[in-house]
Each structure stands twice: as structure tokens, then as C-alpha cells.
C-alpha positions as CSV (number, residue, x, y, z in Angstrom):
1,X,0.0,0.0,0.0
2,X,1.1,3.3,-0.8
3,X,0.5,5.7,2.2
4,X,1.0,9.1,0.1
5,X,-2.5,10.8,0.1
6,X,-4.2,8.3,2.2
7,X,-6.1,9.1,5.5
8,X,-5.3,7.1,8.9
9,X,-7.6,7.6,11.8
10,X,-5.4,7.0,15.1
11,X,-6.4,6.3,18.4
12,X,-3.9,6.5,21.7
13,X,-2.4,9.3,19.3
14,X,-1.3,11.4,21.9
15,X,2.0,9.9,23.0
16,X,3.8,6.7,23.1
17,X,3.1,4.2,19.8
18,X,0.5,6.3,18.8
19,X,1.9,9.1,18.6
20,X,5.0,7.3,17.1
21,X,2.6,5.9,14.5
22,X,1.4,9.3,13.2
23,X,4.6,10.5,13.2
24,X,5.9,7.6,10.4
25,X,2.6,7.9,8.8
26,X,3.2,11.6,8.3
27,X,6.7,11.1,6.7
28,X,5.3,9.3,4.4
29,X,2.4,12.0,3.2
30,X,-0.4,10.0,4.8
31,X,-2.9,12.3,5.8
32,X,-4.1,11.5,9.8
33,X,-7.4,12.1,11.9
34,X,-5.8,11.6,15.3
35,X,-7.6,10.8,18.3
36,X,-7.1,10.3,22.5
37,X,-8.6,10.6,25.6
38,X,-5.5,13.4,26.3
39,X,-6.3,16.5,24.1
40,X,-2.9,18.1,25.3
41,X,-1.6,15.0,23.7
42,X,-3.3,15.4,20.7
43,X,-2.1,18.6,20.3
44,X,1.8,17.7,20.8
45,X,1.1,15.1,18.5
46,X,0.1,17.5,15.9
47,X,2.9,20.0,16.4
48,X,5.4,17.1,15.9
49,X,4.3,16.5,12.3
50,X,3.0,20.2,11.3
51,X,5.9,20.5,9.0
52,X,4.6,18.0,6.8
53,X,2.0,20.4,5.4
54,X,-1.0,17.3,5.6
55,X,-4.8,17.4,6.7
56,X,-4.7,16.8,10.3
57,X,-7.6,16.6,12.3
58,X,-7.7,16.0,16.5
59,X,-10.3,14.1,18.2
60,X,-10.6,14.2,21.8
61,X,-12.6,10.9,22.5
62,X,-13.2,8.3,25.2
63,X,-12.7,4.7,23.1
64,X,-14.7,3.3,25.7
65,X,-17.9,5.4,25.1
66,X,-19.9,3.8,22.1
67,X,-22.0,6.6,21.9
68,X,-18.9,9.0,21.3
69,X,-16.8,6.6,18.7
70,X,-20.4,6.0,16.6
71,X,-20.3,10.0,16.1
72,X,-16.9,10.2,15.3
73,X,-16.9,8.9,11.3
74,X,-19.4,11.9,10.8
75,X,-16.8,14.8,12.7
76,X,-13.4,13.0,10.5
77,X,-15.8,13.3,7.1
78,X,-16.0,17.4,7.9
79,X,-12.6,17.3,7.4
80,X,-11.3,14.2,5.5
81,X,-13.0,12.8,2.6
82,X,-12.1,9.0,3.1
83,X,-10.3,7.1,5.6
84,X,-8.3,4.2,4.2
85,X,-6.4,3.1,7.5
86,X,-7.9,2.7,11.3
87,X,-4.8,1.8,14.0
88,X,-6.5,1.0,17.2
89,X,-3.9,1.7,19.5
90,X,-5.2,3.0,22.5
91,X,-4.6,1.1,25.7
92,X,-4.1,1.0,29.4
93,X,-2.9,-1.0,32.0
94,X,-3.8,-2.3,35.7
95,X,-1.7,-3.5,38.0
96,X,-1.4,-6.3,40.4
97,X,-2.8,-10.1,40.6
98,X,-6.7,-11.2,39.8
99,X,-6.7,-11.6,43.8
100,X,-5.8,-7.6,43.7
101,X,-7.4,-6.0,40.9
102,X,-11.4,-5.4,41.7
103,X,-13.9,-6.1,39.0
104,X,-14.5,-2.3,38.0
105,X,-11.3,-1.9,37.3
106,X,-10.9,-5.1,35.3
107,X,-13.7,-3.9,33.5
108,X,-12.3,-0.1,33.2
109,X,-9.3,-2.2,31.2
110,X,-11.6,-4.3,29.0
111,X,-13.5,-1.1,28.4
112,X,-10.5,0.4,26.4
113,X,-8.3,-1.7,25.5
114,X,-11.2,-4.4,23.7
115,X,-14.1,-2.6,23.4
116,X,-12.6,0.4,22.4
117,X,-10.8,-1.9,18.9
118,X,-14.4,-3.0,19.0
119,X,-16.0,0.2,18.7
120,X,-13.7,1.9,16.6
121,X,-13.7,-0.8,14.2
122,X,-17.8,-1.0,14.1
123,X,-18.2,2.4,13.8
124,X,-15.3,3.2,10.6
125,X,-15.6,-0.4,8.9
126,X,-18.6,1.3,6.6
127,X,-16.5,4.3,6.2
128,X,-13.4,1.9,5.1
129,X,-15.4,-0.4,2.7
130,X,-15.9,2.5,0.8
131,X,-11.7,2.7,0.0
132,X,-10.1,0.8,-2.9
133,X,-7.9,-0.5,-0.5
134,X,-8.1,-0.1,3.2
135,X,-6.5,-2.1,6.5
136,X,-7.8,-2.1,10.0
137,X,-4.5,-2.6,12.6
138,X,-5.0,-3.5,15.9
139,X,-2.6,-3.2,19.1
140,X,-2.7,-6.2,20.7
141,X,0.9,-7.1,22.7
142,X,3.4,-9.4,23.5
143,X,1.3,-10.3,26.6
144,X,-1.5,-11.3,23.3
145,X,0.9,-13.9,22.9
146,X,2.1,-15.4,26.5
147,X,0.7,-14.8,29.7
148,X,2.9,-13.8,32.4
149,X,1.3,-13.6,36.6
150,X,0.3,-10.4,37.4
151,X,-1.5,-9.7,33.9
152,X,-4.5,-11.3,34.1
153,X,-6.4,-8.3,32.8
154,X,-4.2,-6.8,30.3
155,X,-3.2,-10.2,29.1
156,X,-7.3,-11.1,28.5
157,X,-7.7,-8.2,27.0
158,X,-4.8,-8.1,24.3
159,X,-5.9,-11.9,23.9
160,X,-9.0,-10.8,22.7
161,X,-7.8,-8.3,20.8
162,X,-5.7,-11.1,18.9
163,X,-9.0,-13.3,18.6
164,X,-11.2,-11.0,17.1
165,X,-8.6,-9.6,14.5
166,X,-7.7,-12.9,13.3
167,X,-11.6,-14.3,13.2
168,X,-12.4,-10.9,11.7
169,X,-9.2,-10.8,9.2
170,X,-11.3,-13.9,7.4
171,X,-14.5,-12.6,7.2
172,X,-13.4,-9.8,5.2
173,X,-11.2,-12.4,2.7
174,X,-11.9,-11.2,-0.5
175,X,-13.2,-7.7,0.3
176,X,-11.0,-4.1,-0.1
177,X,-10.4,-4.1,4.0
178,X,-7.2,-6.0,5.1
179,X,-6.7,-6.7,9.0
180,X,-3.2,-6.4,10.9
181,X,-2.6,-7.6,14.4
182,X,0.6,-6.1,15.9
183,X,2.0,-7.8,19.3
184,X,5.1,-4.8,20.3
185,X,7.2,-6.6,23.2
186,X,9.2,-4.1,25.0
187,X,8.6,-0.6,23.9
188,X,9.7,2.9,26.2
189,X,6.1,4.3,26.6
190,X,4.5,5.5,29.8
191,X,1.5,2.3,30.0
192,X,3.7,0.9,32.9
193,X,4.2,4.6,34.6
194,X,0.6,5.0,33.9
195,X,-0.9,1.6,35.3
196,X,-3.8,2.0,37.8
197,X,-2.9,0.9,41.3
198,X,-5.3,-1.7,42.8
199,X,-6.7,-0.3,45.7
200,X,-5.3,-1.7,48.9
201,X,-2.3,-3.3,47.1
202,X,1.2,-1.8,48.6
203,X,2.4,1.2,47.1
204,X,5.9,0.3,47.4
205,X,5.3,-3.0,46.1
206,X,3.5,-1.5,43.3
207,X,6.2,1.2,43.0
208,X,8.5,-1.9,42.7
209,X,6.8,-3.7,40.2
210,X,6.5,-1.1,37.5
211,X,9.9,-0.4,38.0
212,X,10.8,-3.8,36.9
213,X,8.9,-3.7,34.2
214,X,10.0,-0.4,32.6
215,X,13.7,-1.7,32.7
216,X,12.2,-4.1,30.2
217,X,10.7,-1.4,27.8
218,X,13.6,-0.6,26.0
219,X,12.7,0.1,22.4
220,X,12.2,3.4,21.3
221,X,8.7,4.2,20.4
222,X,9.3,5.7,17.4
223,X,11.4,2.4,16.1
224,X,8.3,0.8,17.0
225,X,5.9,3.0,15.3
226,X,8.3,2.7,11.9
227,X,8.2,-1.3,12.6
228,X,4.7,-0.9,12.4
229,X,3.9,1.3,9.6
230,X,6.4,-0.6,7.3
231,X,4.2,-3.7,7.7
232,X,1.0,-2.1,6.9
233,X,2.5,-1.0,4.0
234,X,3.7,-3.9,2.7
235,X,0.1,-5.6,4.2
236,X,1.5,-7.9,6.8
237,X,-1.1,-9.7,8.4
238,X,0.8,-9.9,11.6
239,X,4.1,-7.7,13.0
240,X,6.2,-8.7,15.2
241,X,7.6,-5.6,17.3
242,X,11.0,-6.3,19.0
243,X,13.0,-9.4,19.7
244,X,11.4,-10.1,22.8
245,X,7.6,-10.6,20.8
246,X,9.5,-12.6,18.6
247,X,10.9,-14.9,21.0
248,X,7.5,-14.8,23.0
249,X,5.7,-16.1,20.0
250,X,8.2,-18.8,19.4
251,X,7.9,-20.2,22.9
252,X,4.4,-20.4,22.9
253,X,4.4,-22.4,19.9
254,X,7.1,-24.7,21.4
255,X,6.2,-24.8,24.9
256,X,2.5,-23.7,25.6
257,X,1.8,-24.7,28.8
258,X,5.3,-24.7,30.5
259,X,7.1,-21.2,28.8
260,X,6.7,-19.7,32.1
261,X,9.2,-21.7,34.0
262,X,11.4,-21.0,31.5
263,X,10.9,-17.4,31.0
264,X,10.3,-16.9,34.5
265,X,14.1,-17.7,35.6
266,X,15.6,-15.4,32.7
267,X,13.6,-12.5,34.3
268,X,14.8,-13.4,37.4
């Protein structure tokens, strides 16, 4: 796919992969309707590619409210005449066991990170039918591939996300849409900074915990987002982001009930 002209809407545009994403997509002309939660972000976002002289609209918007994403292909058409790429990309995390984490916020997770790919992709799929060649890309994670303790919701939730792309990517064989699932391993965003606590966990321990996890996010978000968009153009039905997703994938494959006791000592 050539990206020059095209429109991309992108949600979790304002920072970390998103924002990474638009960046790539805007070096190489493609026009961008960016959307997030964070409008600051949005707007940082859109000062990091104003020199590319494209049509760039901001949407401030909740993924998780259906109401709000099924009004959104109507605001993008004011200013874009097609879309031709959707990146669901928004996401959060929660941290702590399935002991720790209470069922509101489990569903607060599921709420974004799943139902907002849901939503998103019910609401533009119309809009993207009507391109003469279009691809829906969906963030799921390395944790879409193995399930470490710890992530029981963000795991769930980037499982599903896998699921539904790849029962989705057949039903539309044969059609104009494509469907990428991308699983990024290790990538320096602030998800892990910006994890909700479980209430009456230990803050230290929490503290703690994050802090070994972001000494494993180590590649650059902007190699990521480059990763990323390189696939879609070439139509990849599935990207690999980082060494670590790669290796992840392989070991499920090998070893998919015992990985764990062999990824667990390494981490150690």
C-alpha cells in the first residue's frame, strides 16, 4: 500500500506508539485524523508533524464510550474525505494479581483496551469499505501472545484483541479491508508509569513492580511505530515488534503450557 494521500484515523495518538505511528505515517504524506482521551496530547502530537503540510484533524474521545466513537466517522468526514487506514492503538494497564485487581477496574481495562478496537472498528468499517484498498490494525501485545502472573487483565484483554482480529481478518477475505494484528514486546512508553494501582495493594510493592517492568521497555517508540507502519504498507497480516515478541511467540508455539518456567528464571 502506498501511504502518500491516504487518511489514517489513530487512536492513543497522543503519545507513546500512537503518537509514534502518526509521526511515520506523516513522513510518508499520509494524511491523519488523530484521536485520544488526552487532548494536550493530541495537540503535541500535531505539532510534531506540522511541518509535513498534511490534513490533520484531532479528536478528543473516550474509546470506551460507544455513543462517542459512533459519532466520530461523521466529525473526520467534515474534514477528510475518506479514511483508508484505522490503527487501534489505545490502551491502558492495571496493576497487580486477579486476587488484587477489583472487578471495576478489570472492567475499566476491558473497556479500552477491547471494546474500544471493538468500537472503533464498528463504527469506521462502513466508512473503510468504501476505499479501494483499506486495512484495519489492531494493538494487541506481547502479553496477546504469553501470559505472564500479574496480567491477568491486560493479558485477557490483548488476547481478545488477537482473537477478534484474526476471526475478523477472514470474514473480510476477498473484500478491499485488510486486518493487521501487531503484538510490540518491550517498547519505552509511559503504559507501565501509567498503570492503575489496585486499591489496597502496597504502594511500594507496586512502585517496585512497575519499576521492573519499565527496565524491560527498552525500544524506542518511534522504532516501533516505523516497525509498524512498514508492515501495513507492505500488508503484513501480523508484526512482530522487538525481539522479545518474537521470542515470546516462538515459545508459545514450542512450549505452551510450560514457557513460564522457563521465561520466569531469565527475568529473574
Amino acid at each position: 500500500m502506498n501511504l502518500e494521500g491516504r487518511t489514517a484515523v489513530v487512536t492513543g495518538a497522543g503519545g507513546g506508539i500512537g503518537r509514534a505511528i502518526a509521526i511515520s505515517l506523516a513522513a510518508r504524506g499520509c494524511h491523519l485524523a488523530l484521536a485520544d482521551i488526552d487532548a494536550a496530547g493530541l495537540v503535541q502530537t500535531q505539532g510534531l508533524i506540522a511541518n509535513h503540510g498534511l490534513n490533520v484533524s484531532l479528536l478528543p474521545v473516550d474509546v470506551a464510550d460507544e455513543k462517542a466513537v459512533a459519532a466520530l466517522p461523521a466529525a473526520v468526514a467534515k474534514q477528510h474525505a475518506t479514511v483508508d487506514l484505522l490503527f487501534n492503538n489505545a490502551g491502558v494497564a492495571v496493576g497487580g494479581t486477579f486476587a488484587e485487581v477489583s472487578a471495576a477496574d478489570f472492567h475499566w481495562l476491558f473497556d479500552i483496551n477491547f471494546w474500544g478496537v471493538v468500537n472503533m472498528t464498528r463504527a469506521f468499517l462502513p466508512v473503510l469499505q468504501q476505499s479501494d484498498a483499506a486495512r484495519i490494525v489492531n494493538i494487541s501485545s506481547l502479553f496477546g501472545l504469553i501470559s505472564p502472573p500479574g496480567q491477568t487483565a491486560y493479558s485477557a484483554s490483548k488476547f481478545a484483541v488477537r482473537g477478534f482480529s484474526n476471526a475478523l481478518r477472514y470474514e473480510l477475505e476477498g473484500s478491499t479491508v485488510g486486518l493487521t494484528v501487531v503484538h510490540p514486546g518491550g517498547v519505552a512508553t509511559s503504559i507501565a508509569r501509567n498503570a492503575r494501582r489496585p486499591e489496597g495493594s502496597s504502594p511500594t510493592q507496586f512502585d517496585q513492580s512497575i519499576a521492573r517492568i519499565e527496565k524491560m521497555l527498552r525500544m524506542p517508540a518511534q522504532d516501533a511505530g516505523e516497525i509498524i507502519v512498514k508492515g501495513v504498507s507492505r500488508g503484513k497480516a501480523r508484526i512482530l515488534v522487538g525481539m522479545d515478541a518474537r521470542i515470546g511467540a516462538l515459545l508459545e508455539r514450542l512450549m505452551p503450557v510450560s514457557y513460564w518456567g522457563l521465561l520466569g528464571r531469565v527475568l529473574k
